[in-house]
N, C-alpha and C positions, 0 to 999 in steps of 0.2 A: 439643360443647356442647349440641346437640339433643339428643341422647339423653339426656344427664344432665337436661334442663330438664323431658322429658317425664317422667324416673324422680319428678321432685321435685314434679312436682304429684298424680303417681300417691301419693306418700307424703304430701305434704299433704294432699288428697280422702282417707286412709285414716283419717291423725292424727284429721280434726274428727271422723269416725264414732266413734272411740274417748271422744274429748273428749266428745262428744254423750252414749254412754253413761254418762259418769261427771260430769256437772253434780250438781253440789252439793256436789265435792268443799272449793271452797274457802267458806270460810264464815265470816261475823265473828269475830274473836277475841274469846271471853269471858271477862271481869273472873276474873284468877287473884291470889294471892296475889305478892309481891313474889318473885322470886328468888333465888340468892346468886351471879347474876352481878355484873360489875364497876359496871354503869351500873342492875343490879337488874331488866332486863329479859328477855323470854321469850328462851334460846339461841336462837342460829342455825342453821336448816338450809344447807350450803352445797354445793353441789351439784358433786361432781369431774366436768367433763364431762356435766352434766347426768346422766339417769339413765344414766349407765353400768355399771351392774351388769346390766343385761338389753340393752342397744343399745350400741352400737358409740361409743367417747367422742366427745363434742362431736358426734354426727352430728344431722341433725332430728330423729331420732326423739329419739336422749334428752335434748334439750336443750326439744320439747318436752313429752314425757311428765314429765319435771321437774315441770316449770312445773303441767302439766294434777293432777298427783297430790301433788304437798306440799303445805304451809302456804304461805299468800299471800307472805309476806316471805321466800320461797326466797329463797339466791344462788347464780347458776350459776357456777361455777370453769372457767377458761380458760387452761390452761398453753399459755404462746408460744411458738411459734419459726418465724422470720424465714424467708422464702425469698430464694432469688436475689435476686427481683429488691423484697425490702423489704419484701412485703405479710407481714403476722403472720396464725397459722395457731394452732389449738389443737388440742395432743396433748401428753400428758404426756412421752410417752419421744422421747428428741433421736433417738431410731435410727424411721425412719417403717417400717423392714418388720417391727415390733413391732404394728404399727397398721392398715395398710394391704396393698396388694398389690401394691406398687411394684417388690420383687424380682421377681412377674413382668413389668411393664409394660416394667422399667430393669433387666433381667436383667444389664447391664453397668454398672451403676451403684453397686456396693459401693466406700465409701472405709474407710481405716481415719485414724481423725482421734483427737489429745490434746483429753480434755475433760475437764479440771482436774485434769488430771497425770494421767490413766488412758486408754491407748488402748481405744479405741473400734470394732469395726466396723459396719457397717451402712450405711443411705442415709439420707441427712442431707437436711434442707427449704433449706439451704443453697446444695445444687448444681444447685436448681431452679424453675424461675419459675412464679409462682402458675399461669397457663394449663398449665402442664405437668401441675400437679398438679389441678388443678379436673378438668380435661376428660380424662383420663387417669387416674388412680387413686382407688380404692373404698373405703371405710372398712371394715376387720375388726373381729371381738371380737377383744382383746389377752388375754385368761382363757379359757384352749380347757374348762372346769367349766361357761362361759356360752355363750347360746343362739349358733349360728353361722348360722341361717337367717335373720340380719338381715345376715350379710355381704353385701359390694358392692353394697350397696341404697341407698348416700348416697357422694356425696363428701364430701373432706375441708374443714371451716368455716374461713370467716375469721374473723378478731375479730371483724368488721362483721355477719355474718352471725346471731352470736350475739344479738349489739345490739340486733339489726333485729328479732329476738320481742320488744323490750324485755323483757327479763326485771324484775320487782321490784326486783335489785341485782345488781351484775354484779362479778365479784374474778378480774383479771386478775394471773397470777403471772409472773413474769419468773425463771426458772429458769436459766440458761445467758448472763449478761451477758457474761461474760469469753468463753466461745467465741463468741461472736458477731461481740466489738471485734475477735476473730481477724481474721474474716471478714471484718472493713471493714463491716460494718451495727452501729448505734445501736439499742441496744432503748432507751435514753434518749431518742433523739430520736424513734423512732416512739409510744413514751408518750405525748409532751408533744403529738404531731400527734392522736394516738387521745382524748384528753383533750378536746381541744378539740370534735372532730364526738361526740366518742359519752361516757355517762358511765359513768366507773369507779368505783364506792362503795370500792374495795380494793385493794390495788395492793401484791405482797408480792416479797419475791426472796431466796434463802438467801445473796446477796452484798452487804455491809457496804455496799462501794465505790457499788456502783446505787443502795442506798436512800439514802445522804448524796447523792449526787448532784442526787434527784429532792424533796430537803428543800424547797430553795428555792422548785420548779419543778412544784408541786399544791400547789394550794385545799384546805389541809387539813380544813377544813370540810367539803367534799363528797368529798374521798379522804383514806381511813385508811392509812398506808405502815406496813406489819405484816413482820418480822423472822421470815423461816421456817427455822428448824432440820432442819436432816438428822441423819444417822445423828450418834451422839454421839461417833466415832471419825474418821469425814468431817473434812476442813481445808476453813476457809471460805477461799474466795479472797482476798479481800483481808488480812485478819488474818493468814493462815497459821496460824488457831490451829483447835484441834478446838471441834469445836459444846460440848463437853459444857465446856468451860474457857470458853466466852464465856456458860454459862449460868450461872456464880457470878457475872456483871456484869451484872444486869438495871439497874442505874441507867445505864451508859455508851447501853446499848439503849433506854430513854426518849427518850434524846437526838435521836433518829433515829426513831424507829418509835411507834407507839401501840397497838401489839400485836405477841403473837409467835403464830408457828402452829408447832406442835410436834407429833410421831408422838406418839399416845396413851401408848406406854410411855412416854416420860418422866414420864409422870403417874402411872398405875399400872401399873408393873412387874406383867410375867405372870414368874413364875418358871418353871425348867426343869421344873418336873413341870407346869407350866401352870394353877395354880393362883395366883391373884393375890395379890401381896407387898404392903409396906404403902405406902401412896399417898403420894408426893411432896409436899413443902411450894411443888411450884410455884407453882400457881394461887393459894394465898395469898400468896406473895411477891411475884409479878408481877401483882396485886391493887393491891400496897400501895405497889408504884412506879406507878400507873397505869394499868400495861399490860392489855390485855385478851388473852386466851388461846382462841386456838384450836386443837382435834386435832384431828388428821389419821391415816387408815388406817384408817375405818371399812370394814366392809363383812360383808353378809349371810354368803358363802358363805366367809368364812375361817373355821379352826375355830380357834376362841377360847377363851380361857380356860373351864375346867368349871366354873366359878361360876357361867356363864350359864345351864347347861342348853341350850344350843345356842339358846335363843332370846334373838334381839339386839337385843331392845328393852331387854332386863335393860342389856345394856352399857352404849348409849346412858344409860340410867337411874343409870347406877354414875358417871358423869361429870358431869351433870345434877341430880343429885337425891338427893344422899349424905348429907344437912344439915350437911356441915361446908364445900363451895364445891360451884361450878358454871363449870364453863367455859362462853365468850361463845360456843361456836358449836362444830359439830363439820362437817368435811370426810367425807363420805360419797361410793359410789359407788351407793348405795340410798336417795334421799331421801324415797321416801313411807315407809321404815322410822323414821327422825329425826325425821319429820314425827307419825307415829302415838303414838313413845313421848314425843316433846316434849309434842305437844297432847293425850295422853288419858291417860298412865300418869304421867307425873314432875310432880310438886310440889302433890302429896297430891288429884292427881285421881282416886287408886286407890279413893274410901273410899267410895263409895255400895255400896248395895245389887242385888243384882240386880231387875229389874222382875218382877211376876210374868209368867208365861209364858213366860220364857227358855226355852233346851234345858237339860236334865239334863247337868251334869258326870256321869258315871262313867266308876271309874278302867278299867284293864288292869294287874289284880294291883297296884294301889296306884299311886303314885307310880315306877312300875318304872322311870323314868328318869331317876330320882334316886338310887332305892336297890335292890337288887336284888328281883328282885318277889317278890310275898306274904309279904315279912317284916316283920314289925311296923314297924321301922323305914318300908317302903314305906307302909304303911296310916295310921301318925302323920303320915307327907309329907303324906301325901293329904287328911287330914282339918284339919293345919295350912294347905294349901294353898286349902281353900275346895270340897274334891268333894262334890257330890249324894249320888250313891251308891258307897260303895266295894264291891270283888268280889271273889270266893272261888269260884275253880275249885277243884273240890271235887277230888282224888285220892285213894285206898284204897291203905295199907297191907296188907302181908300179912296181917297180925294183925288190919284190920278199922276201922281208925283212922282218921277223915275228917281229911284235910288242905288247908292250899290251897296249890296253885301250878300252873304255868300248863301243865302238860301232865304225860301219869301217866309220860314219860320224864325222867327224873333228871339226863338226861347235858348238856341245855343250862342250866340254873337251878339245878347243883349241882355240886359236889365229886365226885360220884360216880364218874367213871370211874375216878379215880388211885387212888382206895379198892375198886369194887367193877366192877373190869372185868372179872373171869371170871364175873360172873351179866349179863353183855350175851346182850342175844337179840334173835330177830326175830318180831315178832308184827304181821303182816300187818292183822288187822282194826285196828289202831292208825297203823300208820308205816309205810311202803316201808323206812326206816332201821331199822340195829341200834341198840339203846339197854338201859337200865338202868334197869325200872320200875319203880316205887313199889310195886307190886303183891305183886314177887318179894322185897320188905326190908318187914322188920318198922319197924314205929314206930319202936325203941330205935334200932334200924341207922338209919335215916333221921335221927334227930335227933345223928349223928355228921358225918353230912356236913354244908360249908359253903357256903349262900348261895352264887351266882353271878350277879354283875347282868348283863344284856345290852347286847349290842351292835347296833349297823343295819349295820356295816360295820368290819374291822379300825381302821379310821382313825376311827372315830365313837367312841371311847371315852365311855362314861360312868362320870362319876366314879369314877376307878380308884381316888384314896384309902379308897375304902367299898366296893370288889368284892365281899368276901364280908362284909360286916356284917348284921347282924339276924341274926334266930332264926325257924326256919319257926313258923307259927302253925297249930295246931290248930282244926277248923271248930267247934267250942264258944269255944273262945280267942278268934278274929277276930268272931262274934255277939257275945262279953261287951266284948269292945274298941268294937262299935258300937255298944251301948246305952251304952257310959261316956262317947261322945263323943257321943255324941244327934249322929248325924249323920241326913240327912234317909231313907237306907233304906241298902239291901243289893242286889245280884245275888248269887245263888249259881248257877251256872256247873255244870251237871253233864254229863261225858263218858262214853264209852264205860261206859253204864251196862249195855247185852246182852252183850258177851263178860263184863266184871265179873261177871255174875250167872251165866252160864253156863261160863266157863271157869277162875272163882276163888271161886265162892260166896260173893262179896263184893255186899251187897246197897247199894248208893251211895244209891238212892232212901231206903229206907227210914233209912239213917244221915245224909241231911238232914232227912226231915221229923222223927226224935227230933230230933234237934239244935236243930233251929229250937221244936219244941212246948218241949222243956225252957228256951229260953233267951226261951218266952211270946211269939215274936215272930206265933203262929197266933191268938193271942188279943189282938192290940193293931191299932189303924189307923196310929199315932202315926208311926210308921216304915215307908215303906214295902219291901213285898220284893217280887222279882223274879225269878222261878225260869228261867233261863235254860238250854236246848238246844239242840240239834242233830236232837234224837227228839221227834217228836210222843208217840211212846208214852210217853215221860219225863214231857212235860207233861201228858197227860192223868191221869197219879197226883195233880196236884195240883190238879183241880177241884173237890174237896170244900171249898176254901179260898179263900172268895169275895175275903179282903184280899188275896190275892195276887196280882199282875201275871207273866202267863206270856210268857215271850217266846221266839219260837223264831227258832235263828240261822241262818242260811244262807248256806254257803260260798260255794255257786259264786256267779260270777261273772253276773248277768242285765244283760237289755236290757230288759225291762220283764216288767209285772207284768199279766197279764190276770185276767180278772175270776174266773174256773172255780177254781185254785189259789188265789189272795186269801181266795175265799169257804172254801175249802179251810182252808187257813190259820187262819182266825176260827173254824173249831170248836174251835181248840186254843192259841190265841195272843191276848193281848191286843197284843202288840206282834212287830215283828220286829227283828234284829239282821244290819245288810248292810256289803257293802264297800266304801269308798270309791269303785271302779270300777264297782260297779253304779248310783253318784249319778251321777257325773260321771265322763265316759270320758277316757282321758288317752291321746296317742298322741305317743311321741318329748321327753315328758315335755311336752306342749303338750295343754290341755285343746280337748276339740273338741265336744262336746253333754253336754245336761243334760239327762237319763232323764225319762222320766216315773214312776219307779217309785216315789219318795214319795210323791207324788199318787195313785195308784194304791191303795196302802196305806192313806192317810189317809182316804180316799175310803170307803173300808170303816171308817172308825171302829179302825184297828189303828196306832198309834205307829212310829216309826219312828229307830232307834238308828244312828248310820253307825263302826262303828271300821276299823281302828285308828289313830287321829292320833298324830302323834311330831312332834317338832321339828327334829330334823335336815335342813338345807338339802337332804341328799340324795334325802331321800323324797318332795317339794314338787315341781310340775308349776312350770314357767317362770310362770306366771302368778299364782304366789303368790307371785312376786318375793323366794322365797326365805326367806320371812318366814312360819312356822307361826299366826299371829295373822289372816294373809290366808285362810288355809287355813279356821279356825274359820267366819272370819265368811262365806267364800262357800258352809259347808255350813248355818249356822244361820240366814243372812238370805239367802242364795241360793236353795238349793234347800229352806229350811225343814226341817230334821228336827226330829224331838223330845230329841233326845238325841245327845251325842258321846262312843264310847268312846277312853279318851286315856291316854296314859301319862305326860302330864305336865300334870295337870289344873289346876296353879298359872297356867299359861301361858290355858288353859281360863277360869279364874276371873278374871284378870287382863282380858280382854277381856269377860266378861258385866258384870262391874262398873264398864266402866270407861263416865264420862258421853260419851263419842263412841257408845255404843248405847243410851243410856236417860235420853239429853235432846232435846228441841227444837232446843236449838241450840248445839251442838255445836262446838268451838274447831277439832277436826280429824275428818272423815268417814272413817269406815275402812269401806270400802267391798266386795261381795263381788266377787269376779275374772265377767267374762261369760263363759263356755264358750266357746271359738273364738274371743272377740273377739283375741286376740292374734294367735293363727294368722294369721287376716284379713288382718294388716296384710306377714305373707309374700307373693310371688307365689307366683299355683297354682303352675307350672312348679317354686320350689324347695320346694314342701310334700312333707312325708314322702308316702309311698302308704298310702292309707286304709288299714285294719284291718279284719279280719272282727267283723262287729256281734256282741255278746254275744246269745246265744242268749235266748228268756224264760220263764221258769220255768215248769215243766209240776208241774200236779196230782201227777208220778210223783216227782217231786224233792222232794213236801211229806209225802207219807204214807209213815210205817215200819210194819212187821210188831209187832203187840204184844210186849211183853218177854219176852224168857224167864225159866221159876221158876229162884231162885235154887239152883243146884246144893249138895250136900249135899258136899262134896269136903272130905277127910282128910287127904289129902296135902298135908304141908310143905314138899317139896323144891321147888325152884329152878323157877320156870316154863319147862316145853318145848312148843314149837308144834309141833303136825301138821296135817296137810293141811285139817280143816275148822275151819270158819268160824261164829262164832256171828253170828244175823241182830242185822245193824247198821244204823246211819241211811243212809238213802238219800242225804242229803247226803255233800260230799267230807268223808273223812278228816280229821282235825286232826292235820297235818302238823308233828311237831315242830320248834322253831328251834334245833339242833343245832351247838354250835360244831365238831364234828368229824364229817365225810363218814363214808360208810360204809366208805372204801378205807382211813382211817385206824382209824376200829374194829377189821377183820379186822387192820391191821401191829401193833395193840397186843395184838389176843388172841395172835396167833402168840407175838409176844416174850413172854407169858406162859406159853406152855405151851411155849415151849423151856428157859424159868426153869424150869419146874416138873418 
């Protein structure tokens, strides 16, 4: 019990440091419009286990980070189960080596036990007395996707323990009635005992038999006895009937309960291609019996329906804020996520303006993570979705034809392989990969292939209904698309402009500045441009053009920015463009210092662009809690840049608009993540081992060799590489994002020239 006492103040003294950082999160509720919940009031955040999505459920930490990071009127959720010797315990799965590390403590301890007609094995809280368990086993993450260096840093909570934070409202569930009465323990009679010292606002159970029972026997005044549905094929215990058959008798369920809590698909069905079917007449039905309606199964890091775009404030929002109902409340395992989309995005807090001086939305090839990038369709996202500036990486056809998309190899943003895989090559000053470049295909051939949207990862699909939709755009096409949408400017993105000029006699430079003169954007202020590289020498063709913003991008990876390079810099840059890793360092997906290299930059009078953002929980450091909206706000209120490039700038715009950043007083603070503070609250002993520091930019990394003249070159045939090298930027490479290795390029060329 010592040791446990002194872990727990070690985590208390960490908690308040955390806490301490983030005052102000909770904050007056401000006067909103009515609802279309049941009683008309703001939904509910209810909290599975406190924050469980980053800590270990029901442990101190998430139970208070909960509390420290939602909306004031949180409620924490406490699934019960009874030990030996009666004390109730909160964890959701009746099998504790889901949860804990009691398989090793009780390595002899596996039962296999009937729980509700389905054996079971595992180690049950049943066959052991709260001392066994307190002082003896450690609470896990139950989700091996979630952070594990919070393991056995808490024991397992009691109800009381829960209590005893007073939380704002407390909804304790009674899951497992019937295996219990097995057991000879009353979860009835420990209710009515827990009732009395401690209060419960909630009180739910998916068994008929508990909630008539406990009718009589709670002040329903101060406890709501809510009817919780399982799968819709599950048999409830006492009825013997399936969930989905007691859900056509919502009036019998009045009778007993004053709410149901339901898995979200019963409300809106995700269909098998995962795109969302048509939503339920639940919530209006069990409206109109009284009932109030709660979902259950939120959570960040599931990947959910593509309606969302991977960011889950949409969800939330789709449940909340649809104008046709709203459910009373949703069960998450993410509540400052519930908390951000309740108080700042749903029921029409989306509509202000942004303030002046926000950062710059611009995209990454449009809306690329909605529609496959640089195709019109991407660039309409983008400009419906509320982007700054949309962007045109410029690429050269053979024939001389400016285009945009996102690299001059074909094989990841096109059709091209299955069409034109025996014109694959390797061209070293571009890609360590074989690929299929624009270079080597005329215009007509290029506009035969189809669109390919991208991926982060096999499993991160986006929207596959629109894989290959749009139509690549021409860099005259994409400038007349942005003077029709008066959006506020342009980047135009220009690559491997030295070998182009030296090795295709393909002049890039000079096929942006006609482009841009013929489409007047050299002679207007109205909109701004942004000539964006990788080559100094690139940018210095366009100092004759004082309305233009030069911005030079810079692969690698730094640790900061000293002054000699900066100054460097500024003979050629009004701005720069860096990696999220040069802001903020990420180690073991745990954020640990914040650079000094904006500052650095700003300091000099030169702007400062961070990409590339994406919304996929996968790409998010633990302390963006999974939530790309955390991500925004810790680069643009955190470490201040001027600009975020994003491939989902709806997500982007969603948060500069929303009044949680451009009011006084704010209904919910979305706050930026501290560098390390999370780390922090690990012990040193389970901390990953440091990283080697990012090097800092040397003056040799900023200056390229002037361009080479454009070559007079005759030859039509198929691009072949030899040994030399046309002088390239000193920066790295733009490394294609290549859905296929190079091991698989060479198994396709072979099978074609055995074809042939």
């Amino acid at each position: 019990m010592q040791a446990h006492q002194k872990k727990m103040i070690r985590i208390l003294l960490l908690i308040s440091v955390l806490i301490h950082s983030t005052l102000g999160q909770k904050l007056s509720e401000a006067p909103s419009q009515k609802w279309l919940t049941l009683n008309g009031e703001r939904p509910l955040v209810i909290a599975r286990g406190g924050f469980s999505g980053l800590f270990p459920e029901s442990s101190s930490f998430a139970n208070q980070m909960a509390q420290t990071l939602s909306l004031p009127d949180t409620v924490l959720f406490c699934n019960l189960q009874l030990t030996k010797d009666g004390i109730g315990i909160c964890l959701s799965d009746i099998r504790l080596d889901n949860s804990t590390n009691i398989a090793t403590v009780y390595p002899k301890g596996q039962k296999t036990y009937d729980v509700n007609g389905k054996q079971v094995d595992g180690w049950f809280a049943v066959d052991y007395t709260i001392d066994q368990l307190f002082n003896n086993v450690s609470l896990t993450q139950g989700i091996l996707s979630r952070p594990s260096l919070f393991d056995l840093q808490s024991p397992i909570s009691a109800v009381e323990d829960v209590t005893g934070i007073k939380p704002a409202q407390f909804w304790l569930n009674v899951q497992y009635d019937s295996f219990n009465t097995q057991h000879n323990h009353s979860p009835a009679s420990y209710v009515q005992k827990a009732i009395r010292l401690m209060g419960i606002n909630y009180l739910s159970s998916p068994e008929i038999g508990f909630l008539k029972s406990m009718a009589g026997k709670v002040n329903k005044a101060k406890t709501k006895l809510v009817f919780q549905f399982l799968g819709a094929d599950e048999i409830e215990p006492t009825s013997k009937k399936k969930y989905s058959l007691l859900l056509q008798d919502l009036a019998s369920i009045k009778s007993f309960a004053s709410g149901i809590l339901v898995p979200k698909e019963y409300i809106w069905p995700v269909q098998a291609n995962k795109y969302l079917g048509t939503p339920t007449t639940l919530v209006s039905d069990a409206h109109k019996q009284g009932l109030e309606v709660y979902a259950s199964g939120f959570a960040n890091d599931l990947v959910a329906s593509y309606n969302y775009s991977y960011d889950p404030t949409n969800e939330y929002i789709q449940f909340v804020d649809n104008s046709a109902f709203s459910v009373d409340g949703v069960l998450t395992d993410f509540p400052p996520t519930a908390s951000e989309a309740i108080g700042c995005f749903a029921n029409k807090k989306n509509v202000s303006k942004p303030i002046k001086g926000k950062a710059l939305i611009i995209t990454k090839d449009g809306a690329s993570g909605i529609y496959p990038g640089s195709t019109d369709l991407a660039y309409q996202q983008a400009v419906d979705d509320g982007a700054d500036i949309i962007d045109c990486s410029v690429q050269m056809s053979k024939d001389g034809v400016a285009f945009c998309l996102d690299t001059a190899d074909l094989v990841g943003d096109t059709t091209a392989m299955t069409t034109f895989m025996s014109r694959s090559t390797t061209v070293p000053e571009i890609q360590p990969k074989a690929g299929v470049f624009s270079f080597d295909l005329t215009w007509s051939e290029i506009q035969t292939l189809k669109p390919q949207i991208a991926s982060v990862y096999q499993d991160f699909q986006r929207n596959p209904a629109y894989k290959n939709a749009g139509k690549f755009t021409s860099l005259p096409e994409f400038l007349d698309l942005a003077k029709t949408k008066a959006v506020s400017g342009v980047l135009i993105n220009i690559q491997n402009a030295a070998y182009l000029a030296s090795k295709k006699g393909l002049d890039i430079v000079g096929a942006v500045t006609t482009a841009l003169s013929n489409a007047t954007f050299d002679k207007q202020s109205t909109q701004q441009v942004l000539i964006q590289s990788d080559d100094t020498s690139v940018l210095s063709k366009f100092m004759n053009v004082p309305t233009y913003k030069r911005v030079l991008s810079i692969e690698d990876k730094i640790g900061d920015a000293p002054k000699q390079p900066v100054q460097e810099i500024k003979k050629f840059a009004d701005a720069v463009a860096i990696s999220r890793a040069s802001i903020i360092q990420i180690n073991e997906y745990f954020t640990t210092a914040l650079t000094n290299v904006v500052g650095e930059f700003q300091k000099a009078n030169i702007s400062v662009y961070v990409y590339v953002l994406k919304n996929e929980y996968i790409t998010l450091a633990f302390d963006y809690f999974s939530d790309p909206i955390v991500e925004i706000a810790t680069f643009v209120e955190g470490a201040g840049v001027d600009g975020i490039i994003t491939e989902y700038p709806g997500t982007a715009s969603k948060y500069m608009k929303s009044p949680c950043t451009n009011t006084d007083k704010p209904e919910y603070n979305i706050l930026p993540a501290q560098a390390g503070s999370l780390l922090s609250l690990v012990p040193r002993e389970a901390q990953p081992p440091a990283e080697t520091p990012l090097p800092p930019l040397q003056v040799s990394d900023v200056v390229d060799p002037p361009l080479p003249p454009v070559a007079n070159i005759t030859d039509a045939a198929p691009s072949t590489v030899n040994g030399a090298e046309a002088p390239g930027s000193s920066a790295l490479a733009n490394v294609a994002s290549v859905s296929l290795s190079m091991v698989s390029i060479i198994v396709l060329a072979l099978i074609f020239s055995i074809g042939h």
